[in-house]
LOVOTOR-512175 format. One record per residue (C-alpha): residue number from 1; residue in three letters; y, z, x. Coordinates in nm, 4 decimals, padded with zeros to 6 digits. Example, Ala and Ser with C-alpha at 12.3 -4.5 7.8 and 13.67 -1.06 7.14 Angstrom:
<sites>
+-----+-----+----------+----------+----------+
!   k !   r !    north !       up !     east !
+-----+-----+----------+----------+----------+
!   1 ! ala ! -00.4500 !  00.7800 !  01.2300 !
!   2 ! ser ! -00.1060 !  00.7140 !  01.3670 !
+-----+-----+----------+----------+----------+
</sites>
This chain:
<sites>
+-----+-----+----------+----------+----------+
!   k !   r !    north !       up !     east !
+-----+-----+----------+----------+----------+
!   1 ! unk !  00.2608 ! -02.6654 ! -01.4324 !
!   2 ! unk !  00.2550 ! -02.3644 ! -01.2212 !
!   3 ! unk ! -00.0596 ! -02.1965 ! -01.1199 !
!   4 ! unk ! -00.0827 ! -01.8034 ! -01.0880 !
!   5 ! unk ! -00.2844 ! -01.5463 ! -00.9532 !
!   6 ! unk ! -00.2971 ! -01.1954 ! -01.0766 !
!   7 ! unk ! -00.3997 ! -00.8795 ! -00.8961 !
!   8 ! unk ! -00.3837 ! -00.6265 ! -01.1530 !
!   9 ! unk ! -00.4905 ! -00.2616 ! -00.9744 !
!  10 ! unk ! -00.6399 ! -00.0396 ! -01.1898 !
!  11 ! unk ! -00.7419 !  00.3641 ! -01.1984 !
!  12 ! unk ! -01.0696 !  00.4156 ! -01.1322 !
!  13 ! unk ! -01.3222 !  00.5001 ! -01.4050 !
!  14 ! unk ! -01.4546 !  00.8181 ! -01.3181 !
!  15 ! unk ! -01.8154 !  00.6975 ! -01.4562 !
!  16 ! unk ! -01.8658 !  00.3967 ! -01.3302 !
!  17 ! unk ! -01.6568 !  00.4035 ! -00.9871 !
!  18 ! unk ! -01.4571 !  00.0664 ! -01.1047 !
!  19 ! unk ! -01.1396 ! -00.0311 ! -01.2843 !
!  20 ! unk ! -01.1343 !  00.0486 ! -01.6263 !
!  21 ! unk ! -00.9562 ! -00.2599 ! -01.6899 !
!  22 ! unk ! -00.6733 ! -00.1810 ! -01.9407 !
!  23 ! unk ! -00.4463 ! -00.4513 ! -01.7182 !
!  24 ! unk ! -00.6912 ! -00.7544 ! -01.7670 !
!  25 ! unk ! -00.7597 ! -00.6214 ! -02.1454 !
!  26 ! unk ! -00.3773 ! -00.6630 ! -02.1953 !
!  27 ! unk ! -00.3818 ! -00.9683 ! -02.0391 !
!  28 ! unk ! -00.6806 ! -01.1433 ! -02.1845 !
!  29 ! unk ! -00.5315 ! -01.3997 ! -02.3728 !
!  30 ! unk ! -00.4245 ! -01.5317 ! -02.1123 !
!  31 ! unk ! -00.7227 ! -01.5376 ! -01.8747 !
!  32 ! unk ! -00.9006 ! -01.8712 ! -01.8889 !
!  33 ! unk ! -00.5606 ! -02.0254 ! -01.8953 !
!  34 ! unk ! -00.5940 ! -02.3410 ! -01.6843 !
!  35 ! unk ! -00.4531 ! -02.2390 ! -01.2998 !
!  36 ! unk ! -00.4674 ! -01.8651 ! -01.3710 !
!  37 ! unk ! -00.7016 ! -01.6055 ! -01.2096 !
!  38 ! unk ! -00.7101 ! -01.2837 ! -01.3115 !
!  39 ! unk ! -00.8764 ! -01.0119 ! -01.0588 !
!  40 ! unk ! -00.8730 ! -00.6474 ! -01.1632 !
!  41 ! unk ! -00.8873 ! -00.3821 ! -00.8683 !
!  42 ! unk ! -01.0298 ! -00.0089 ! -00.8528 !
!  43 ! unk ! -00.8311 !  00.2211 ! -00.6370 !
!  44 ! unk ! -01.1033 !  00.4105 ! -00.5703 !
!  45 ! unk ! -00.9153 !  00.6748 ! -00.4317 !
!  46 ! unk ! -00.6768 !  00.4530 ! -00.1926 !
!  47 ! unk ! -00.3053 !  00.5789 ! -00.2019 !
!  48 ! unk ! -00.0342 !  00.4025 ! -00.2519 !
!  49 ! unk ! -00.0156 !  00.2392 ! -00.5784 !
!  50 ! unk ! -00.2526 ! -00.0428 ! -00.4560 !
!  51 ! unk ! -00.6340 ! -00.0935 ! -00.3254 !
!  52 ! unk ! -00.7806 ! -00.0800 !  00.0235 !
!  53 ! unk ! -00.8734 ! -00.4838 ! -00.0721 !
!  54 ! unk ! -00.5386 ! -00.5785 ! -00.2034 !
!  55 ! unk ! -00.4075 ! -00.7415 !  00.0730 !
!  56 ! unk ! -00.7343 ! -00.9374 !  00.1422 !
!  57 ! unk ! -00.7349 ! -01.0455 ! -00.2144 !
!  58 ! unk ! -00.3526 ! -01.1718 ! -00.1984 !
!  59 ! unk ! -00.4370 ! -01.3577 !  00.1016 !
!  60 ! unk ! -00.7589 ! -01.5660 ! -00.0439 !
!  61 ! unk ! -00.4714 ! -01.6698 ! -00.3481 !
!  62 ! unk ! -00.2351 ! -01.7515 ! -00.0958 !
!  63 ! unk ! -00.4943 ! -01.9380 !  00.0544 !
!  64 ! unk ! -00.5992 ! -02.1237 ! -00.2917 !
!  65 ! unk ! -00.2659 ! -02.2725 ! -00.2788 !
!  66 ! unk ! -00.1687 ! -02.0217 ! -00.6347 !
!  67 ! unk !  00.2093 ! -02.0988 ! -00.7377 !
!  68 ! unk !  00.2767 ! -01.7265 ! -00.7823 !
!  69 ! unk !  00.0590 ! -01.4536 ! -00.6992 !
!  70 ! unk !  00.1751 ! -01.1648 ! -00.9392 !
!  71 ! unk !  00.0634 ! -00.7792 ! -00.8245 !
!  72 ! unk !  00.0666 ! -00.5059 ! -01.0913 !
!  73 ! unk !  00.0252 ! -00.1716 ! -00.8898 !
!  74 ! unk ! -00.1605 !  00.1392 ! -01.0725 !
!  75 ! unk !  00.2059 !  00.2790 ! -01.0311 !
!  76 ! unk !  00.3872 !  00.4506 ! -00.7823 !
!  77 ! unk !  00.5234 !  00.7979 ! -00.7190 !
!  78 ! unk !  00.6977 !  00.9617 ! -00.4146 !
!  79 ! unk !  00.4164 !  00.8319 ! -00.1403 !
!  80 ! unk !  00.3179 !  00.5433 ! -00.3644 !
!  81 ! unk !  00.5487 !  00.2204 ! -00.2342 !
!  82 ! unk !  00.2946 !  00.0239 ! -00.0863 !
!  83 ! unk !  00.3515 ! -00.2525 ! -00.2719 !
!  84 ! unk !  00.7466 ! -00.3129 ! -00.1133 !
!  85 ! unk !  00.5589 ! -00.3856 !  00.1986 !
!  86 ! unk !  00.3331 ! -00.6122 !  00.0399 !
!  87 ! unk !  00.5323 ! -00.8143 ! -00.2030 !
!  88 ! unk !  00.8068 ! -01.0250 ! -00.0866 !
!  89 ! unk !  00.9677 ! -00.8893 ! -00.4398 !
!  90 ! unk !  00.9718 ! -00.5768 ! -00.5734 !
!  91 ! unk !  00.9924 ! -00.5696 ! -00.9275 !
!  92 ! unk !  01.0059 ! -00.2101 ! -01.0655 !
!  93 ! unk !  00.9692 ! -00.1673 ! -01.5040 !
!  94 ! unk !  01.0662 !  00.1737 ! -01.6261 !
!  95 ! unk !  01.1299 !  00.2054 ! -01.9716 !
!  96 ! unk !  01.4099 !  00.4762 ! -02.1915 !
!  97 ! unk !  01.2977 !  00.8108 ! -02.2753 !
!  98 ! unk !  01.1044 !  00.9350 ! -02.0164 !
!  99 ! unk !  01.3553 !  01.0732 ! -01.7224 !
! 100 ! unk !  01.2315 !  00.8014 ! -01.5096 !
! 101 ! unk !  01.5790 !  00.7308 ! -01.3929 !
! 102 ! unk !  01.5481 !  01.0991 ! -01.2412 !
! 103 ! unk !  01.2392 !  01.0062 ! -01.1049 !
! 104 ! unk !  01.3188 !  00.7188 ! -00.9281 !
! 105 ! unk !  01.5526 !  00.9342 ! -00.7181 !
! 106 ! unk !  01.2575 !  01.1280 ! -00.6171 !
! 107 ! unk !  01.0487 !  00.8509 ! -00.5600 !
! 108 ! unk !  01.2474 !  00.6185 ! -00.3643 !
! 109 ! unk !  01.2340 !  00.3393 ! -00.5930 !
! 110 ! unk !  01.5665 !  00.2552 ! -00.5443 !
! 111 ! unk !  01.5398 !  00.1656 ! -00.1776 !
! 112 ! unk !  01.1864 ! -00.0481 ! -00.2538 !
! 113 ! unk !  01.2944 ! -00.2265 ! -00.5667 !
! 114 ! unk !  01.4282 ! -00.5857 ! -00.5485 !
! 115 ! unk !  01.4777 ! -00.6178 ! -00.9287 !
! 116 ! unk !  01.4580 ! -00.2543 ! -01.1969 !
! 117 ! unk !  01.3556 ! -00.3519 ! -01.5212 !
! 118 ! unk !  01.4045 ! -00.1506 ! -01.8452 !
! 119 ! unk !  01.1599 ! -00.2433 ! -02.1086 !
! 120 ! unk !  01.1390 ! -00.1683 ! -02.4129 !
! 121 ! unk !  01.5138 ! -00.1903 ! -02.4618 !
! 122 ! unk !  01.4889 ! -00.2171 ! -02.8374 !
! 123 ! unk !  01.4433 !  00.1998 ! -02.8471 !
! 124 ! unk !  01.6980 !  00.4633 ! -02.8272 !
! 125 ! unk !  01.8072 !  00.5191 ! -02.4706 !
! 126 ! unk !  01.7751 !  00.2095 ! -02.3589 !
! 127 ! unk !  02.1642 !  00.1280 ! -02.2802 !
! 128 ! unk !  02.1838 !  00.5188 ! -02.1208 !
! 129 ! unk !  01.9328 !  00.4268 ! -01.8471 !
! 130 ! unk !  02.0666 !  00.1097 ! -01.7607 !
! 131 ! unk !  02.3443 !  00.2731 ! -01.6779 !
! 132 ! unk !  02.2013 !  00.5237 ! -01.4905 !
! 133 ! unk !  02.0184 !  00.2667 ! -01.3070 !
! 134 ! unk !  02.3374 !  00.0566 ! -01.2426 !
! 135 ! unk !  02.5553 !  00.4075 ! -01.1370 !
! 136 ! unk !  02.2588 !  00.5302 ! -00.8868 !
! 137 ! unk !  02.2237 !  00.1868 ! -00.6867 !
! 138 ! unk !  02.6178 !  00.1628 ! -00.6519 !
! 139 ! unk !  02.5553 !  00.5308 ! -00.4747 !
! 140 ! unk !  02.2954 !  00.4164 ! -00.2818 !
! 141 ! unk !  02.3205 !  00.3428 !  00.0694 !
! 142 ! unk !  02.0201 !  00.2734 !  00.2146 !
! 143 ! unk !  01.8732 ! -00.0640 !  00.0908 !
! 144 ! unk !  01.5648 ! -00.2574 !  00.3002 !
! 145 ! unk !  01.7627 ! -00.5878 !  00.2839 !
! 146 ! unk !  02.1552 ! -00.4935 !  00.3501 !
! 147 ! unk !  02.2882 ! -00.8232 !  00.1601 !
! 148 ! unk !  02.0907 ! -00.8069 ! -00.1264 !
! 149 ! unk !  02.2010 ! -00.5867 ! -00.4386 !
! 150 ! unk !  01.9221 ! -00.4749 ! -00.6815 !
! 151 ! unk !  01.9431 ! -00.6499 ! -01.0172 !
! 152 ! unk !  01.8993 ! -00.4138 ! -01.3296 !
! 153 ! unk !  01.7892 ! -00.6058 ! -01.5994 !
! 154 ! unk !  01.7068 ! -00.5296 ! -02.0070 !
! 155 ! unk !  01.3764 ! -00.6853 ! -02.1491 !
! 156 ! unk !  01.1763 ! -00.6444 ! -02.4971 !
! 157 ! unk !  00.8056 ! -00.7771 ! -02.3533 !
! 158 ! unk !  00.6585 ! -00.7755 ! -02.7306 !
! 159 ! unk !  00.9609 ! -00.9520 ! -02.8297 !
! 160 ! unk !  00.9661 ! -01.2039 ! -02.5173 !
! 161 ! unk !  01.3366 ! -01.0525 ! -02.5221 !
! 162 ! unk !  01.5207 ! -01.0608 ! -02.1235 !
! 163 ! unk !  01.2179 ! -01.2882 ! -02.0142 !
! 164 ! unk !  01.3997 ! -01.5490 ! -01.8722 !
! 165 ! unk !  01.6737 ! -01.3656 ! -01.7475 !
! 166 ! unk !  01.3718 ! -01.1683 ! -01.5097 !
! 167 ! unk !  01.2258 ! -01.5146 ! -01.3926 !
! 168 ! unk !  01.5660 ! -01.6033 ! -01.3170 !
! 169 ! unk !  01.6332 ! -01.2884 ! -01.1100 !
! 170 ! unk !  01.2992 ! -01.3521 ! -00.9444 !
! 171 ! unk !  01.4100 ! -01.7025 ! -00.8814 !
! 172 ! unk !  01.7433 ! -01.5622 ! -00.7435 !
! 173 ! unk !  01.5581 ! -01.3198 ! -00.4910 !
! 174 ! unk !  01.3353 ! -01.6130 ! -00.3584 !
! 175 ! unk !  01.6574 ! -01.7824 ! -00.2911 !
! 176 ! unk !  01.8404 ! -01.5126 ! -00.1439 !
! 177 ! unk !  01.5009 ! -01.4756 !  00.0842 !
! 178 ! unk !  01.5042 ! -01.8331 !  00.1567 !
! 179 ! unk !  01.8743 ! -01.8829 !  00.2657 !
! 180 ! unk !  01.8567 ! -01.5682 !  00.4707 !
! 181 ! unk !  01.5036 ! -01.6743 !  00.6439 !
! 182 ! unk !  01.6007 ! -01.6361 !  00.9605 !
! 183 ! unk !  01.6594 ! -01.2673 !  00.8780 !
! 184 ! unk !  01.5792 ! -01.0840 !  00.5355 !
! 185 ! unk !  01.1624 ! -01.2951 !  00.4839 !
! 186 ! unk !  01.0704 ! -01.2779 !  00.9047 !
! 187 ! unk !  01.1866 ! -00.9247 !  00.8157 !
! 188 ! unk !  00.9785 ! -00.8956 !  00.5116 !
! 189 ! unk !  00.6793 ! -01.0547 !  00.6895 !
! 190 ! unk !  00.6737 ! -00.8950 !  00.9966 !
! 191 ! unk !  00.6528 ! -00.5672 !  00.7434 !
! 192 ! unk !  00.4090 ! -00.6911 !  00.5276 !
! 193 ! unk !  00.1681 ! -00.7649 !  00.8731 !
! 194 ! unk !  00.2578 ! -00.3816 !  01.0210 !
! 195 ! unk !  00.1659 ! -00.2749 !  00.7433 !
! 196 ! unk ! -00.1705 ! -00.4294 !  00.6713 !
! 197 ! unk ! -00.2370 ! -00.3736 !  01.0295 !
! 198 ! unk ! -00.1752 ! -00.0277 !  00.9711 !
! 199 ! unk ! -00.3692 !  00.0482 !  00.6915 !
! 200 ! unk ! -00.7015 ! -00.1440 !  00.8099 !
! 201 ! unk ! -00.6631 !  00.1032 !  01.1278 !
! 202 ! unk ! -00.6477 !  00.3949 !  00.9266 !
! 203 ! unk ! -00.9400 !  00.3240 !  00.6827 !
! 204 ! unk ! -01.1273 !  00.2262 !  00.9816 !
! 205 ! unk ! -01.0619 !  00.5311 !  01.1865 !
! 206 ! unk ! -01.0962 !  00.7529 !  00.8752 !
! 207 ! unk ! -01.4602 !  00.5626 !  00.7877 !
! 208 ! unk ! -01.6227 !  00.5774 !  01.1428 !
! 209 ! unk ! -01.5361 !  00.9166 !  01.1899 !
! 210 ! unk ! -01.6321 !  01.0667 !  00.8942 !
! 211 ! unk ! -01.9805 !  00.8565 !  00.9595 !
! 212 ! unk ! -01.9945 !  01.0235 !  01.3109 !
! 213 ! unk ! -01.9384 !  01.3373 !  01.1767 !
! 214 ! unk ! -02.2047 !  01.3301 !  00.9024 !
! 215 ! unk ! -02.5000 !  01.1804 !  01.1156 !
! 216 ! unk ! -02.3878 !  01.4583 !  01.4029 !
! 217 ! unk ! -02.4101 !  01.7251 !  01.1907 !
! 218 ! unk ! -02.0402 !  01.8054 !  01.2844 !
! 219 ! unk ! -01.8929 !  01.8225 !  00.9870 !
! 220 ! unk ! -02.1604 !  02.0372 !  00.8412 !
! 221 ! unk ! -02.0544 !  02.2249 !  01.0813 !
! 222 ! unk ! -01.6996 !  02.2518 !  01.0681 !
! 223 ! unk ! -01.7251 !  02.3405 !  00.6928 !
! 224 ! unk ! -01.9589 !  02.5851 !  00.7205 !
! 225 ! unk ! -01.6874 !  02.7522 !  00.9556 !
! 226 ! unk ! -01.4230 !  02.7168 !  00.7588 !
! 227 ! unk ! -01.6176 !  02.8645 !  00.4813 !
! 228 ! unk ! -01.6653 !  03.1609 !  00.6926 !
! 229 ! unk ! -01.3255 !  03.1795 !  00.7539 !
! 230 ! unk ! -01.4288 !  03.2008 !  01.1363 !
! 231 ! unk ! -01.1391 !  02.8890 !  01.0632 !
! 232 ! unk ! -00.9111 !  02.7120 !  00.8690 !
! 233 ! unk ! -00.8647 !  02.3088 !  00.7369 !
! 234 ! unk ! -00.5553 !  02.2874 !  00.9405 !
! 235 ! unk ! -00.6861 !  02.4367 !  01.2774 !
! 236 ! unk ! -01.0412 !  02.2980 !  01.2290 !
! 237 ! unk ! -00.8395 !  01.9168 !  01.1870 !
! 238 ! unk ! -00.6367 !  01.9697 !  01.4772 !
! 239 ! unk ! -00.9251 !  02.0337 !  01.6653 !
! 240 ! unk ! -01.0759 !  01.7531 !  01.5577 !
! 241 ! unk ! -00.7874 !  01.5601 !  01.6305 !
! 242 ! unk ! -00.7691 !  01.6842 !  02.0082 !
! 243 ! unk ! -01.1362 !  01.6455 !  02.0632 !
! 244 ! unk ! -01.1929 !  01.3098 !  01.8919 !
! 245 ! unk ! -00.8583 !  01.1322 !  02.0645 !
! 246 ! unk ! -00.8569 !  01.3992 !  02.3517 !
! 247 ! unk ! -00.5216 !  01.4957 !  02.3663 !
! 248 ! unk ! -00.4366 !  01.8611 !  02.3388 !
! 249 ! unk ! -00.2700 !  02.0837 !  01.9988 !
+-----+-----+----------+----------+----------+
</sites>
């Protein structure tokens, strides 16, 4: 009797500028279920693992009164964690074989992920990486939320195998969230506003500026001098920087 809303982000197609929609595909059975939406996002080209219209999507959901609002990120690397400050939980699915529990290290997933998930446990590694998983977050020392100690847990998604024991770690982080209110979700929120703050700065900065430029003739300009090495990218941004905000180097 729940009603859920999907945001599944997408790579861009590189012919047609939008999502190529291999999340919704996957998920089309489920699509015209009664109190699910389904919205598929392009990156197109926004860092971060999510869209520059994520947030404003999650907040019309949130707005249509949706149960659970479920994000799917195009996936995330060492800069691409935007979803911990969007997400009240971070659920991060890696599955045996592929050295991601090496990669996580690099990537910081450990310190964004609320729950690690190891799919595909049926296959050969599976036990190895949980492991891993369970030895690197006893190491770890940094965590967002100090009280709260990532759950690993083993799921078989073709097999609806571990299913329940995810919605109940879900469940367990909402509770943890809720009991600790007054500390661990104004925390999460007041993150989850800097952050969306933030980023509608920063693409509005980077879009009026790069409009200036190109109807000045400035950044004509500034290429052409960089192609005549009379500059460089770094000096020529710096100077940007100092004339546009007029500080100095």
């Amino acid at each position: 009797g729940k009603t859920v809303g999907v945001v599944a982000v997408d790579p861009t197609s590189p012919f047609s500028g939008g999502a190529i929609l291999g999340d919704r595909i996957r998920m089309q059975r489920h699509a015209l279920d009664e109190g699910v939406f389904i919205r598929s996002l392009a990156t197109r080209g926004h860092f971060g693992g999510l869209t520059a219209s994520s947030r404003a999507v999650i907040t019309v959901l949130d707005a249509m009164g949706k149960d659970y609002i479920l994000v799917e990120t195009v996936g995330v690397g060492q800069d691409e964690v935007e979803i911990a400050a969007t997400a009240y939980t971070t659920v991060v699915v890696t599955v045996p074989g592929l050295g991601d529990d090496i990669q996580a290290i690099k990537a910081g997933i450990l310190e964004v992920a609320d729950i690690l998930v190891v799919n595909k446990a049926d296959r050969e590694g599976a036990s190895r990486t949980y492991q891993d998983l369970m030895q690197m977050l006893e190491l770890q020392s940094i965590r967002k939320t100090k009280s709260w100690k990532p759950l690993v847990i083993l799921t078989q998604a073709k097999e609806d195998q571990g299913i329940e024991e995810l919605l109940a770690g879900v469940r367990e982080h909402q509770e943890y969230l809720g009991k600790y209110q007054g500390e661990a979700l104004r925390a999460a929120r007041y993150q989850r506003v800097r952050q969306e703050f933030l980023e509608l700065v920063k693409e509005g900065v980077y879009k009026t500026l790069v409009e200036q430029l190109s109807h000045s003739g400035r950044l004509e300009e500034i290429l052409q001098g960089i192609l005549a090495r009379s500059t460089d990218p770094y000096s020529a941004s710096e100077d940007l920087m100092a004339e546009t905000l007029g500080g100095g180097k």
